[in-house]
TIZA-736086 format. One record per residue: residue number from 0; y, x, z of N, C-alpha, C in turn. Coordinates in nm, 4 decimals, decimal comma. Each point is the difference from the previous one (the first is absolute). Example, Ala and Ser with C-alpha at 12.3 -4.5 7.8 and 13.67 -1.06 7.14 Angstrom:
2
(0 (-0,5690 1,3190 0,7800) (0,1190 -0,0890 0,0000) (0,1200 0,0900 0,0000))
(1 (0,1050 -0,0350 -0,0720) (0,1190 0,0820 0,0060) (0,1090 -0,0770 0,0730))
// end
This chain:
233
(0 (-0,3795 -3,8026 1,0284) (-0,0381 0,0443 -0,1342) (-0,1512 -0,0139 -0,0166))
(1 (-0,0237 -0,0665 -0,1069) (-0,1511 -0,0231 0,0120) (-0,0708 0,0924 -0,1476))
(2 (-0,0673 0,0827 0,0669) (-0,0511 0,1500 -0,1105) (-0,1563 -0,0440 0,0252))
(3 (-0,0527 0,0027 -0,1243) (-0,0842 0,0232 -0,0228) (-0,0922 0,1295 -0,0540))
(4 (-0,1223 0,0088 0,0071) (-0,0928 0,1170 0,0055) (0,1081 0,1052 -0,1377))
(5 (-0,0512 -0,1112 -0,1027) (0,0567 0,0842 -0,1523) (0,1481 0,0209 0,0237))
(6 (0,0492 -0,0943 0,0608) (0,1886 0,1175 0,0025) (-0,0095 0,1356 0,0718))
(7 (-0,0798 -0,0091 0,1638) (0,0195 0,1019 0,0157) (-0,0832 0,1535 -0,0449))
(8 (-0,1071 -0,0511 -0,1259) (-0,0360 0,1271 -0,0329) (0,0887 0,0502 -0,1169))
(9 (0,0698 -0,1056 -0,0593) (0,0866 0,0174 -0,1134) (0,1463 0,0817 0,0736))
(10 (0,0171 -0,0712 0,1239) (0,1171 0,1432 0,0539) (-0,0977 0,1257 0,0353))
(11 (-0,1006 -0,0122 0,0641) (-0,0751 0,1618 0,0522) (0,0381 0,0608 -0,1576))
(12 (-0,0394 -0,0490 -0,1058) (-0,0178 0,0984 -0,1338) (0,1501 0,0091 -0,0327))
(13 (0,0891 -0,0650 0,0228) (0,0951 0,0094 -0,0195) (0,0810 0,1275 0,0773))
(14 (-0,0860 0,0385 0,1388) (0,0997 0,0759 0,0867) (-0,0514 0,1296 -0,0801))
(15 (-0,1671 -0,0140 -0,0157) (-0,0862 0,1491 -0,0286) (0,1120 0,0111 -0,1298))
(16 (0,0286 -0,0616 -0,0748) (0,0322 0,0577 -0,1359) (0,2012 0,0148 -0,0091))
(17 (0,0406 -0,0727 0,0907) (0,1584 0,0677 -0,0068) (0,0497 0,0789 0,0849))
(18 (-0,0773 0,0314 0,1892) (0,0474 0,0178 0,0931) (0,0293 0,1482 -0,0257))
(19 (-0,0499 0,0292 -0,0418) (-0,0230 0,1696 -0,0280) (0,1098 0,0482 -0,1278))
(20 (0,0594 -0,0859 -0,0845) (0,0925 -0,0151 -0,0815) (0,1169 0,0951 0,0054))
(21 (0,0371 -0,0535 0,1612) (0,1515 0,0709 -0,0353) (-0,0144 0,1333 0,0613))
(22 (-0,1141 0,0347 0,0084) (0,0141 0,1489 0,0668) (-0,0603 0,0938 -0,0765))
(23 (-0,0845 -0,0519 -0,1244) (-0,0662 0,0707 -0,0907) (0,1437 -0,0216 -0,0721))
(24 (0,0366 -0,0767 -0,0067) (0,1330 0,0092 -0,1339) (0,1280 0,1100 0,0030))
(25 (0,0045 -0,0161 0,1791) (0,0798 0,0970 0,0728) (-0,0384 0,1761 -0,0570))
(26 (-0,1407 -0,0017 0,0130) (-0,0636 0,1550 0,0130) (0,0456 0,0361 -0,1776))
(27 (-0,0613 -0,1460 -0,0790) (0,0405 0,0603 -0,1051) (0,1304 0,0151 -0,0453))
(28 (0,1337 -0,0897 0,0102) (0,1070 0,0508 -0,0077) (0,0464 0,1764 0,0648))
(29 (-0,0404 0,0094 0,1323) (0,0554 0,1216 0,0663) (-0,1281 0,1094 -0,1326))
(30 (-0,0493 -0,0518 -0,0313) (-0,1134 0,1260 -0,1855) (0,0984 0,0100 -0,1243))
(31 (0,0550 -0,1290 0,0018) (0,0517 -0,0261 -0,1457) (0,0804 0,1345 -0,0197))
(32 (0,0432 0,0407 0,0886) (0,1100 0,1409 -0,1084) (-0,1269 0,0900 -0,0454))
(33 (-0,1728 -0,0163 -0,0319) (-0,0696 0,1040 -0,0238) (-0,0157 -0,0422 -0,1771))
(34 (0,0677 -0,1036 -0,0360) (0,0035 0,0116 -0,1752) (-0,0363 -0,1570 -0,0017))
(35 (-0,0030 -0,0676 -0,1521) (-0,0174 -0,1038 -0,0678) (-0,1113 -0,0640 0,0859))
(36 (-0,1300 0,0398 0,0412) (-0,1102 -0,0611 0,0377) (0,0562 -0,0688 0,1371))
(37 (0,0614 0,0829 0,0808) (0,0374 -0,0474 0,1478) (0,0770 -0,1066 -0,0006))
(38 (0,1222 0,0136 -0,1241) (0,0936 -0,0990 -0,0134) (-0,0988 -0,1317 -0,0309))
(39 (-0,0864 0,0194 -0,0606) (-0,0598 -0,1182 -0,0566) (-0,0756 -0,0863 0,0690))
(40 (-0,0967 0,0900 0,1154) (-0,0742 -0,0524 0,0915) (0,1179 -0,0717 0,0946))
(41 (0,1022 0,0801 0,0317) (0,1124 -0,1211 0,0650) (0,0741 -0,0989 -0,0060))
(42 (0,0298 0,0125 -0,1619) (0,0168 -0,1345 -0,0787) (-0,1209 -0,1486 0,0289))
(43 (-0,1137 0,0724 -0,0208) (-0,1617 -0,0720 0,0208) (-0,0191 -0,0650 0,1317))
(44 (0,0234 0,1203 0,0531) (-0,0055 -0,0111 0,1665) (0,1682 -0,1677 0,0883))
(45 (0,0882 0,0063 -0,0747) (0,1199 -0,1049 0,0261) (-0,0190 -0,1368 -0,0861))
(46 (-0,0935 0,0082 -0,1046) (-0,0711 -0,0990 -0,0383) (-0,0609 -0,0706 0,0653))
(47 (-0,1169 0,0773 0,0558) (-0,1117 -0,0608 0,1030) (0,0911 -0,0593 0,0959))
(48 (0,1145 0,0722 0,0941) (0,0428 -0,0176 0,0885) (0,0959 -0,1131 -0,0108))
(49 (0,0390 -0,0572 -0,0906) (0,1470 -0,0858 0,0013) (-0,0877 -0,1497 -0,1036))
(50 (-0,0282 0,0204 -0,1054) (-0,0649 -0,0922 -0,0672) (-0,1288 -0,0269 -0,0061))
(51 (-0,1305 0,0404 0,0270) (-0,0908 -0,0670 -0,0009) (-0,0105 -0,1092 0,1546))
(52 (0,0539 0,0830 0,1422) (0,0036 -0,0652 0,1140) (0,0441 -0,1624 -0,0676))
(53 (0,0948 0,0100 -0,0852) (0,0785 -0,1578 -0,0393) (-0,1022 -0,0860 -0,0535))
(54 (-0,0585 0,0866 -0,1131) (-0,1076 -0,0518 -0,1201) (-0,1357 -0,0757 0,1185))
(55 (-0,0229 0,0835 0,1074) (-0,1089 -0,0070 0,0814) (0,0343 -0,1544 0,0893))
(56 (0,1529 0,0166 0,0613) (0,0389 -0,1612 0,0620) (0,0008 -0,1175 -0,0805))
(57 (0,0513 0,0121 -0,0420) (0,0250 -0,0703 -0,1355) (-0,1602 -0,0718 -0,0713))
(58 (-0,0850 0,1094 -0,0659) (-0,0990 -0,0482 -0,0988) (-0,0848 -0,0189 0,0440))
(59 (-0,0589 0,1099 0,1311) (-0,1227 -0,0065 0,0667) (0,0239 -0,0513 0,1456))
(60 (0,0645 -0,0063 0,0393) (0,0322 -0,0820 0,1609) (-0,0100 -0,1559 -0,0605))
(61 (0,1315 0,0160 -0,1364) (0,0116 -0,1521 -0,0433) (0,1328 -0,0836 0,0864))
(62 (0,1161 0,1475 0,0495) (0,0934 -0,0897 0,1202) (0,1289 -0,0589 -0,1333))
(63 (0,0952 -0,0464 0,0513) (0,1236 -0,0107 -0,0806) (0,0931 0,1330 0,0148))
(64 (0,0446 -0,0020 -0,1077) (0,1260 0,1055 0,0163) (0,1253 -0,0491 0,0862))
(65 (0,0042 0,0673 0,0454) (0,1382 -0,0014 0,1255) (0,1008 0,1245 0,0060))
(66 (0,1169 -0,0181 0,0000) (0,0770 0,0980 0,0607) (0,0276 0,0263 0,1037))
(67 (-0,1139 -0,0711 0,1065) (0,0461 0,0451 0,1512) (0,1598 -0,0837 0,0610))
(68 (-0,0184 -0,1072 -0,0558) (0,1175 -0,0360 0,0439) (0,0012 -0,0168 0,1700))
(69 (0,1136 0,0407 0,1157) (-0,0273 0,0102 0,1178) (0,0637 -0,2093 0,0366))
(70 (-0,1423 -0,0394 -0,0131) (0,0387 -0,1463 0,0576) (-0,0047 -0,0248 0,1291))
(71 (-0,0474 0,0939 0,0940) (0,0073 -0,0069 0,1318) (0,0888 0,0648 0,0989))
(72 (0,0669 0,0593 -0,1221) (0,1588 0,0769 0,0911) (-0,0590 0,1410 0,0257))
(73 (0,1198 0,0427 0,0986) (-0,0460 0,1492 0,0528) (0,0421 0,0855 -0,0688))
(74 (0,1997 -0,0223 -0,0941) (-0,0002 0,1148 -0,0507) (0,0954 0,0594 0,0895))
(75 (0,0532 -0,0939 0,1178) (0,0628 0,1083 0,1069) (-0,0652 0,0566 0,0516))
(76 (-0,1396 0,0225 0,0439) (-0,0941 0,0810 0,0742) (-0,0336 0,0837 -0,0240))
(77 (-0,0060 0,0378 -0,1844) (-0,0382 0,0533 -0,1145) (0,1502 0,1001 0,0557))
(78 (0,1137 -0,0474 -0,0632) (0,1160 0,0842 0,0089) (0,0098 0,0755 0,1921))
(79 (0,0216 -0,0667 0,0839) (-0,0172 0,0354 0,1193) (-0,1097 0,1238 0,0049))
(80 (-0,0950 -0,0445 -0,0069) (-0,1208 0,0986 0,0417) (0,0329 0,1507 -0,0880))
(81 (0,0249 0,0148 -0,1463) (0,0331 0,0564 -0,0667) (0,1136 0,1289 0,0275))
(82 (0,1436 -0,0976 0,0456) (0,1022 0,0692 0,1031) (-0,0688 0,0782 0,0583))
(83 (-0,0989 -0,0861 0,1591) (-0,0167 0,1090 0,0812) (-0,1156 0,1143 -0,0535))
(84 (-0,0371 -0,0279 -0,1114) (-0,1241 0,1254 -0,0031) (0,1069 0,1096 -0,0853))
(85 (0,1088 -0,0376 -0,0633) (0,1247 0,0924 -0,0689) (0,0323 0,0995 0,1258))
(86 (0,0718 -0,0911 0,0871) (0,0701 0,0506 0,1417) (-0,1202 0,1250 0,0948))
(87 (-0,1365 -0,0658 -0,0083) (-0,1143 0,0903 0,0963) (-0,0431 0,1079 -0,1267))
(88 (0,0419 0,0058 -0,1160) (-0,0470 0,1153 -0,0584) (0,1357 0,1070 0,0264))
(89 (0,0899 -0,0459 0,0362) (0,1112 0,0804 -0,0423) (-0,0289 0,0559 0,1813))
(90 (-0,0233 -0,1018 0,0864) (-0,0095 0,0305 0,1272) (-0,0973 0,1589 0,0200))
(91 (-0,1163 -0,0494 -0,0628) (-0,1093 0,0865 -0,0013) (0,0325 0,1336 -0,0656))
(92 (0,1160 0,0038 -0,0998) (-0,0080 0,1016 -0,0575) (0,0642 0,0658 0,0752))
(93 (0,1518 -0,0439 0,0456) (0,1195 0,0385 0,1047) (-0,0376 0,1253 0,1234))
(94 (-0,1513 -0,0958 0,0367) (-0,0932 0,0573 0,1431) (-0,1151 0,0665 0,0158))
(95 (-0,0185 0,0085 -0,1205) (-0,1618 0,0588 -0,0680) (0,0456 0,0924 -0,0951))
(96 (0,0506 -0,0391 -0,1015) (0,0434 0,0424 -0,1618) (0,0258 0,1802 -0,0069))
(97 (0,0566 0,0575 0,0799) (0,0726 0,1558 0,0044) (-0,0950 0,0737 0,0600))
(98 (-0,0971 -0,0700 0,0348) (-0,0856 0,0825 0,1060) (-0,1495 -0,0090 -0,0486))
(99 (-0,0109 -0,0538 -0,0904) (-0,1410 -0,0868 -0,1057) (0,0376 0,0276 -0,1076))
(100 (0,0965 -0,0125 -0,0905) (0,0166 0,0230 -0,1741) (0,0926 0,1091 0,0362))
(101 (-0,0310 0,1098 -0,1206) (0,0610 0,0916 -0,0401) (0,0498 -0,0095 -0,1157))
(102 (0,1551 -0,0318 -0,0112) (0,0592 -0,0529 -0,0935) (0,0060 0,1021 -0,1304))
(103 (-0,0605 0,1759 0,0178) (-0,0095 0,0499 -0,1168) (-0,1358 -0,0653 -0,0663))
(104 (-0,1085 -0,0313 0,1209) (-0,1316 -0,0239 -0,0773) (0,0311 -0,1535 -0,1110))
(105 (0,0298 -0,1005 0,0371) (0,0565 -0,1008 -0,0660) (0,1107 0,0197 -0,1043))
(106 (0,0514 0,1077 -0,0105) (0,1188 0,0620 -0,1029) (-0,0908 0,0494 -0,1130))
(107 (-0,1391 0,0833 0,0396) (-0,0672 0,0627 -0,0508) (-0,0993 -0,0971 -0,1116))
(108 (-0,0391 -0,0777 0,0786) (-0,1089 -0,1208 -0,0612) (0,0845 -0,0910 -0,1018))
(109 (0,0919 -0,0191 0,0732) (0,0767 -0,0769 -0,1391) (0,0543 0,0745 -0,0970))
(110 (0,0196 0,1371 -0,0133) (0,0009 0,0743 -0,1083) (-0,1037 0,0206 -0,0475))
(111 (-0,1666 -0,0342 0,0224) (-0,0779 0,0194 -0,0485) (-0,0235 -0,1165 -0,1146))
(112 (0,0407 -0,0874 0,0626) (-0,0530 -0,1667 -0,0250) (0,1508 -0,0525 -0,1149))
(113 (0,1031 0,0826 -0,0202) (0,1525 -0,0285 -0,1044) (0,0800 -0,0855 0,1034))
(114 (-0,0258 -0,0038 0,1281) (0,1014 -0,1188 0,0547) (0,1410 0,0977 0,0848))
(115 (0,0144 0,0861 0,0082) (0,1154 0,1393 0,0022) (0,1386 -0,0703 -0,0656))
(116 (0,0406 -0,0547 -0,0971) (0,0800 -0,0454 -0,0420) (0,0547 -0,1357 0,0439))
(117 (0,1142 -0,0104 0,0205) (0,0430 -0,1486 0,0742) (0,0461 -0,1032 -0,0762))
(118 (-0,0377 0,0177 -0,1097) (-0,0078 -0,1037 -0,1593) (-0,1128 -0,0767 0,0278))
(119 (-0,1374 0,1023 0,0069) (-0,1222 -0,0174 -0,0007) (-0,0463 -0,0192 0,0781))
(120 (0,0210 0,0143 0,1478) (-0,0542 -0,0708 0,1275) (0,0870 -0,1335 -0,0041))
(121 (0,1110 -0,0107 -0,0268) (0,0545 -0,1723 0,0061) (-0,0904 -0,0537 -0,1169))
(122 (-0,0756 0,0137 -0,0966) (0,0018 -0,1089 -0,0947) (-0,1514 -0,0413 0,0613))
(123 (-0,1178 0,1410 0,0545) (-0,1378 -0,0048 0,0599) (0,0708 -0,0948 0,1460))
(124 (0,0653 0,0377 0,0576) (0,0058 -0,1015 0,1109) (0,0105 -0,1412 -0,0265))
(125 (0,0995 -0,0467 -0,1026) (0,0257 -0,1069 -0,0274) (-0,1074 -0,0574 -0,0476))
(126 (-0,1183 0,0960 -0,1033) (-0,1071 -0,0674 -0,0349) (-0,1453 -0,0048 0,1317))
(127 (0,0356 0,0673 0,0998) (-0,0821 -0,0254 0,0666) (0,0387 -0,1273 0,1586))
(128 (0,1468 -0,0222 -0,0742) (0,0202 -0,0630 0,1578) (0,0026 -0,1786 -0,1025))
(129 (0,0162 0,0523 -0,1392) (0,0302 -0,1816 0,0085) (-0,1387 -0,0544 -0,1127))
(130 (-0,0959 0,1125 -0,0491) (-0,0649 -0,0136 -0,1332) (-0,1743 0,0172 0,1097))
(131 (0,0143 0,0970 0,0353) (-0,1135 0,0427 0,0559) (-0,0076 -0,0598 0,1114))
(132 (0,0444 -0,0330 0,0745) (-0,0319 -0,1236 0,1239) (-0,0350 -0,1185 0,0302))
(133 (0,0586 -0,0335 -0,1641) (-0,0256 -0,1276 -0,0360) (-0,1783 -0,0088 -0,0504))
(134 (-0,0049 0,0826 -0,0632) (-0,0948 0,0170 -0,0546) (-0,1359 0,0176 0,0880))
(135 (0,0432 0,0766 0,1085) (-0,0832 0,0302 0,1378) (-0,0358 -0,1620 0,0537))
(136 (0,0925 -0,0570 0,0368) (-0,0172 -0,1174 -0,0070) (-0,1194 -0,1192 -0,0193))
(137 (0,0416 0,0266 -0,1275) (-0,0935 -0,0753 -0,1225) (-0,1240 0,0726 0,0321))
(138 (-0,0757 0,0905 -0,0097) (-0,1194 0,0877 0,0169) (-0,0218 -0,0468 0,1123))
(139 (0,0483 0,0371 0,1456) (-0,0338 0,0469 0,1066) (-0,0112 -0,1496 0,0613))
(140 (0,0719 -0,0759 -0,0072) (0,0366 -0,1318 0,0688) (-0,0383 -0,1153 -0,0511))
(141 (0,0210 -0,0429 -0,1203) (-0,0060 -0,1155 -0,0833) (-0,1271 0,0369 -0,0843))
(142 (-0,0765 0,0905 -0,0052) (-0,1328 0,0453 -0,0740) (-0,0832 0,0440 0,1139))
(143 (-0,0362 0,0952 0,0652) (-0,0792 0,0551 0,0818) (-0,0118 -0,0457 0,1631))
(144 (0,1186 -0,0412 0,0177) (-0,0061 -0,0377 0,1149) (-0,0427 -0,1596 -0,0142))
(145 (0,0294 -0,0751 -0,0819) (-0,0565 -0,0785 -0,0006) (-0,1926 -0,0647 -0,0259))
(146 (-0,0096 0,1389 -0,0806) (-0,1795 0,0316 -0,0239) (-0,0445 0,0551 0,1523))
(147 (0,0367 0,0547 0,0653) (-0,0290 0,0441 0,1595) (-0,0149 -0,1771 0,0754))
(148 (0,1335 -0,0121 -0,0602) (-0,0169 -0,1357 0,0953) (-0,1582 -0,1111 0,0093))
(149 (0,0005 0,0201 -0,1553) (-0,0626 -0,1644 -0,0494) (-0,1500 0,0987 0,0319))
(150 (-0,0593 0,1604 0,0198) (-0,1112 0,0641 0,0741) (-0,0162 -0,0728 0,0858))
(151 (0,1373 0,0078 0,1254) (-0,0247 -0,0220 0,1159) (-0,0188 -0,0924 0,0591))
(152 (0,0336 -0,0742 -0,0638) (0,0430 -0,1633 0,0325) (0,0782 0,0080 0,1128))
(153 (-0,0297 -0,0953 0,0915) (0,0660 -0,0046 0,1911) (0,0955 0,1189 0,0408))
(154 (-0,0738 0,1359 -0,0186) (0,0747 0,1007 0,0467) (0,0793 0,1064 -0,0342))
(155 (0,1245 -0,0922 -0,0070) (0,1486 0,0274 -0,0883) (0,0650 0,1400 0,0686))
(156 (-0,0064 0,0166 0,1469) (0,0283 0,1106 0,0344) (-0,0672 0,1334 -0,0025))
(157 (-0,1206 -0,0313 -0,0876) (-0,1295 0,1226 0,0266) (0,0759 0,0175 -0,1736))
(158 (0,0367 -0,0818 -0,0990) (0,0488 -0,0076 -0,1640) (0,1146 0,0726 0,0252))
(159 (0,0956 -0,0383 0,0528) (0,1404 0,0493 0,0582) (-0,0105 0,1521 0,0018))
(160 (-0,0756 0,0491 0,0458) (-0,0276 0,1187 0,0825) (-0,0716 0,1024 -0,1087))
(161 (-0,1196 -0,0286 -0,0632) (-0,0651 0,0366 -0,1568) (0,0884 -0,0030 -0,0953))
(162 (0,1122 -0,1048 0,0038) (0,1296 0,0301 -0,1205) (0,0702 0,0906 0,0331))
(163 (0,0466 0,0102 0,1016) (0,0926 0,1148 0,0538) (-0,0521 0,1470 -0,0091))
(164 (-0,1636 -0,0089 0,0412) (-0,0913 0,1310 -0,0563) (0,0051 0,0511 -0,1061))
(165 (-0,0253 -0,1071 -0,0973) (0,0049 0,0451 -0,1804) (0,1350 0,0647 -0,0645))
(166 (0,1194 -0,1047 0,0929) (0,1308 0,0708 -0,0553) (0,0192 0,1635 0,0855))
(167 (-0,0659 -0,0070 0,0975) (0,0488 0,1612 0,0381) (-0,0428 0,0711 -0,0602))
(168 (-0,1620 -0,0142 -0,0303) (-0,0979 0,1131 -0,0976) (0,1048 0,0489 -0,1174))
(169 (0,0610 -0,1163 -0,0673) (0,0386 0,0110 -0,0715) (0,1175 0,1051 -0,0507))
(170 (0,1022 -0,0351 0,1085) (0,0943 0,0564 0,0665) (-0,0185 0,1475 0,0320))
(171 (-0,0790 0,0274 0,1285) (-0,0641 0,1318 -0,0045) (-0,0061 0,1136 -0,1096))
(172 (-0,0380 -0,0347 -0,0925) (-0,0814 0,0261 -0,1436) (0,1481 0,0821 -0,0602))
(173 (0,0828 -0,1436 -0,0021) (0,1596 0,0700 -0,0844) (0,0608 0,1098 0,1100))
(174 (0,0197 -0,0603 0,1242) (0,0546 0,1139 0,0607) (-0,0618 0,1407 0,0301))
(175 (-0,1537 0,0228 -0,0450) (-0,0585 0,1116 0,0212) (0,0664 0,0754 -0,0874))
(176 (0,0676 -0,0185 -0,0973) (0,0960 0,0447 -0,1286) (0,1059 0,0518 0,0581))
(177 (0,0643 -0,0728 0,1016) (0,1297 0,0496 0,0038) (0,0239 0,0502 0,1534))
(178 (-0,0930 -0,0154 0,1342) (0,0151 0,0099 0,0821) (-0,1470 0,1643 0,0486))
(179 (0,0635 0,0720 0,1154) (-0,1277 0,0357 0,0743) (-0,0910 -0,1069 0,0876))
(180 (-0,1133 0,0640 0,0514) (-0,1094 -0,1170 0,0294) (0,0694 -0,0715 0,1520))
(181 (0,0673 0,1034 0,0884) (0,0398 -0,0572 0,1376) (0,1126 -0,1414 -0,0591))
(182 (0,1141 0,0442 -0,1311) (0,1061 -0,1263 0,0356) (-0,1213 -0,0817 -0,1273))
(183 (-0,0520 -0,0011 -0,0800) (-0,1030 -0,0934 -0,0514) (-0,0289 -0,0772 0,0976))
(184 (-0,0722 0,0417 0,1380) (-0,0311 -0,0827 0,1198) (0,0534 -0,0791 0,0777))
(185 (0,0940 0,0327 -0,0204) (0,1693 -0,0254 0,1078) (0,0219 -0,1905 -0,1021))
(186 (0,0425 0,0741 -0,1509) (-0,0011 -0,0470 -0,0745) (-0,0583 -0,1527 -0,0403))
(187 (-0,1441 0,0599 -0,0353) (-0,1282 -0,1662 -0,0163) (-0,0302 -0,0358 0,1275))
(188 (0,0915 0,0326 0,1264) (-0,0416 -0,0716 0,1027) (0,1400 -0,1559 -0,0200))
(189 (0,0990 0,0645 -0,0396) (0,0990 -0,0639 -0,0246) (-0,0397 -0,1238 -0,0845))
(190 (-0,0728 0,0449 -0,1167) (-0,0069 -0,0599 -0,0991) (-0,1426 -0,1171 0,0172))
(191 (-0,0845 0,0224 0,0887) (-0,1188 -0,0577 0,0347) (0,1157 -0,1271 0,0633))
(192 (0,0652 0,0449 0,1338) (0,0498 -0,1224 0,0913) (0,1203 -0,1257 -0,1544))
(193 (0,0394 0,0682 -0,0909) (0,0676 -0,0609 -0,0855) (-0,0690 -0,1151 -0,1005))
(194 (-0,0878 0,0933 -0,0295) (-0,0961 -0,0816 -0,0776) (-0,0806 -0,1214 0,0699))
(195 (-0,0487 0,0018 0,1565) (-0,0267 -0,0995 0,0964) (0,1033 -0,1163 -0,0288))
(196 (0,0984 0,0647 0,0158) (0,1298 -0,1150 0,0333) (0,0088 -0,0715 -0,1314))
(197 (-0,0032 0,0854 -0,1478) (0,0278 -0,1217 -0,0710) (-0,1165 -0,0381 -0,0255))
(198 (-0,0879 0,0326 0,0005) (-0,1301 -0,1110 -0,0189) (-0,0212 -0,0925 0,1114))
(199 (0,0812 0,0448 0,1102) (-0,0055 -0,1438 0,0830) (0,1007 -0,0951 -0,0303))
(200 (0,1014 0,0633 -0,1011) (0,1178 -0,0981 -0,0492) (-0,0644 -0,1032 -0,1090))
(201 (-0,1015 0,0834 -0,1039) (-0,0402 -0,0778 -0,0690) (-0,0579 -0,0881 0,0254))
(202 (-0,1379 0,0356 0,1154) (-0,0635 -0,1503 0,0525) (0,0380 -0,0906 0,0459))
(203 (0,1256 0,0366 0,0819) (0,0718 -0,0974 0,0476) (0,0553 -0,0853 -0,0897))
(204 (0,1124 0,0491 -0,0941) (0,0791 -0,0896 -0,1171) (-0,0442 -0,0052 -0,1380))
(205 (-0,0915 0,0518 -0,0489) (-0,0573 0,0102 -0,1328) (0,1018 -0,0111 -0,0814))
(206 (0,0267 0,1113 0,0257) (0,1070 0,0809 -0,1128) (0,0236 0,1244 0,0148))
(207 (0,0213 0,0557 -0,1112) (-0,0478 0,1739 -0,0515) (0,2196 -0,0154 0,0287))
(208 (0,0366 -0,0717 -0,0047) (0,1691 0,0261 -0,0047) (0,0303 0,0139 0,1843))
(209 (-0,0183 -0,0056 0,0566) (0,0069 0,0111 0,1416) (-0,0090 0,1113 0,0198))
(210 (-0,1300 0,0501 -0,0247) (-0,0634 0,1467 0,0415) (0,0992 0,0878 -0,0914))
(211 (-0,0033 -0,0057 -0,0999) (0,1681 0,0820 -0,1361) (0,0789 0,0263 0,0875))
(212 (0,0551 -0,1048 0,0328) (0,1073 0,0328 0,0783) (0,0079 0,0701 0,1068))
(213 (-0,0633 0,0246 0,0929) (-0,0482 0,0973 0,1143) (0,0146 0,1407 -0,0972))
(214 (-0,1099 -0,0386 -0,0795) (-0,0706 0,1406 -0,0566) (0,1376 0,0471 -0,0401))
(215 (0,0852 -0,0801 -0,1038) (0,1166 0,0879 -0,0484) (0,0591 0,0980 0,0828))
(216 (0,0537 -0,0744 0,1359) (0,0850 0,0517 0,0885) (-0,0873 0,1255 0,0649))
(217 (-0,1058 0,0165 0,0023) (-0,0454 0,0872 0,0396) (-0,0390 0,1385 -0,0497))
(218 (0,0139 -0,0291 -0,1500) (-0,0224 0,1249 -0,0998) (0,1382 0,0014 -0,0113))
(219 (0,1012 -0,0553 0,0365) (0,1492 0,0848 -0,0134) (0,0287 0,0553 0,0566))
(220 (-0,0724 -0,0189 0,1473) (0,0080 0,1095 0,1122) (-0,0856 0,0825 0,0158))
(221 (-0,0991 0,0224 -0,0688) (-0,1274 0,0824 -0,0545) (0,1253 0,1248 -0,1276))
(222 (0,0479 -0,0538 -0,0936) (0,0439 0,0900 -0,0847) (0,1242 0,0305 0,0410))
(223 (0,0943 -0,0758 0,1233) (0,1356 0,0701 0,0091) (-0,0129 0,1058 0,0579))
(224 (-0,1025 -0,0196 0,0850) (-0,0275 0,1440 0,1092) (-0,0799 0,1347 -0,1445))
(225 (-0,0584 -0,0563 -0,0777) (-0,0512 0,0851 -0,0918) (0,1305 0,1230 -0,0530))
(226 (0,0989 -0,1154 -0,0606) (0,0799 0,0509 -0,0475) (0,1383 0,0829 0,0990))
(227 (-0,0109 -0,0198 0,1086) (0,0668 0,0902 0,0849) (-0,0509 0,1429 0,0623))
(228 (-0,1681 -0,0100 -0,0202) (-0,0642 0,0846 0,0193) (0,0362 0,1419 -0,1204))
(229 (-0,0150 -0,1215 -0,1223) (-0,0040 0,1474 -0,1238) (0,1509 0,0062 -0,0083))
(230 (0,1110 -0,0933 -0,0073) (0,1007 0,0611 -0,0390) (0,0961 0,0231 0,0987))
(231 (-0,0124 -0,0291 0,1301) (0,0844 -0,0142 0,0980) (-0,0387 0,1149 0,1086))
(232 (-0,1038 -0,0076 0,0537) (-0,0192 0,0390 0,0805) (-0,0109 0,1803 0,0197))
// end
């Protein structure tokens, strides 16, 4: 890849001005129930976060629009890898889970947050396992991780590693909402080694659909255990 001076200050400004995006957007969604202003700054705040990143590749990079088509394969690796991070969350919870989460405290938080009802946790799961991942995606992988990259030039595993950082911060942030600070830890340690993996999926195959697919399978085993916690357990 041959980068020159002005691309990579055009990604540095690019990281200063979105990287921080989804976690300010985060803080302000978990505000929005404080009236009209909060709602609005989060409306503002998913703007910045979803459409200008595009406006920014696009007008000021100057790239083509793409849908990420995966031309280099890798959506069995994508599905595979995905499986086993389904299978090691359920593992982790099986062997960890009863002795680390207290299934009233998680009963409790999601009655804080409207997700108590099993109407309303299937339709938030569904939007977070097939709407919001995708979307993670697009931000984290196909936008930011690629501005890390074109910083770094040569050193893809030092980028790898800074993407996987940004998505935990991120991460962190939402689960400080719903978790205490010990399984938060337990938690974005999980979510740090996840975020590694698909940003090493992306560099590898340059495609945001590879890493989806992991990601899906892994927030289904992220919310089945959710939902056995509040209504099962």
């Amino acid at each position: 890849m041959n980068i020159n001076t002005h691309q990579r200050l055009l990604a540095l400004l690019a990281l200063i001005l979105f990287a921080p995006a989804p976690t300010v957007g985060v803080l302000l969604a978990l505000s929005s129930q404080q009236g009209k202003t909060g709602a609005f700054l989060w409306a503002m705040a998913k703007i910045w976060l979803f459409v200008l990143p595009a406006f920014w590749y696009l007008f000021i990079q100057k790239q083509k629009f793409s849908l990420s088509p995966p031309r280099k394969g890798g959506i069995g690796i994508g599905l595979l890898v995905g499986l086993l991070m389904f299978f090691v969350i359920w593992l982790a919870f099986y062997f960890l889970g009863e002795r680390a989460i207290s299934p009233d405290e998680i009963r409790l938080r999601a009655q804080q947050f409207g997700l108590n009802k099993p109407f309303v946790y299937l339709l938030a799961s569904l939007y977070w396992i097939f709407v919001n991942s995708l979307l993670e995606e697009y931000i984290f992988r196909f936008f930011l991780y690629r501005q890390i990259e074109i910083v770094l030039g040569k050193w893809q595993l030092l980028a790898v590693l800074l993407a996987g950082l940004l998505f935990t911060v991120h991460h962190s942030v939402v689960l400080s909402a719903y978790l205490p600070a010990f399984q938060n830890l337990l938690a974005s340690f999980g979510v740090f080694s996840a975020g590694v993996i698909w940003s090493a999926m992306y560099a590898r195959y340059r495609s945001i659909w590879i890493p989806f697919i992991s990601h899906l399978w892994a927030d289904i085993g992220v919310f089945s255990v959710g939902a056995y916690l509040i209504f099962i357990a």
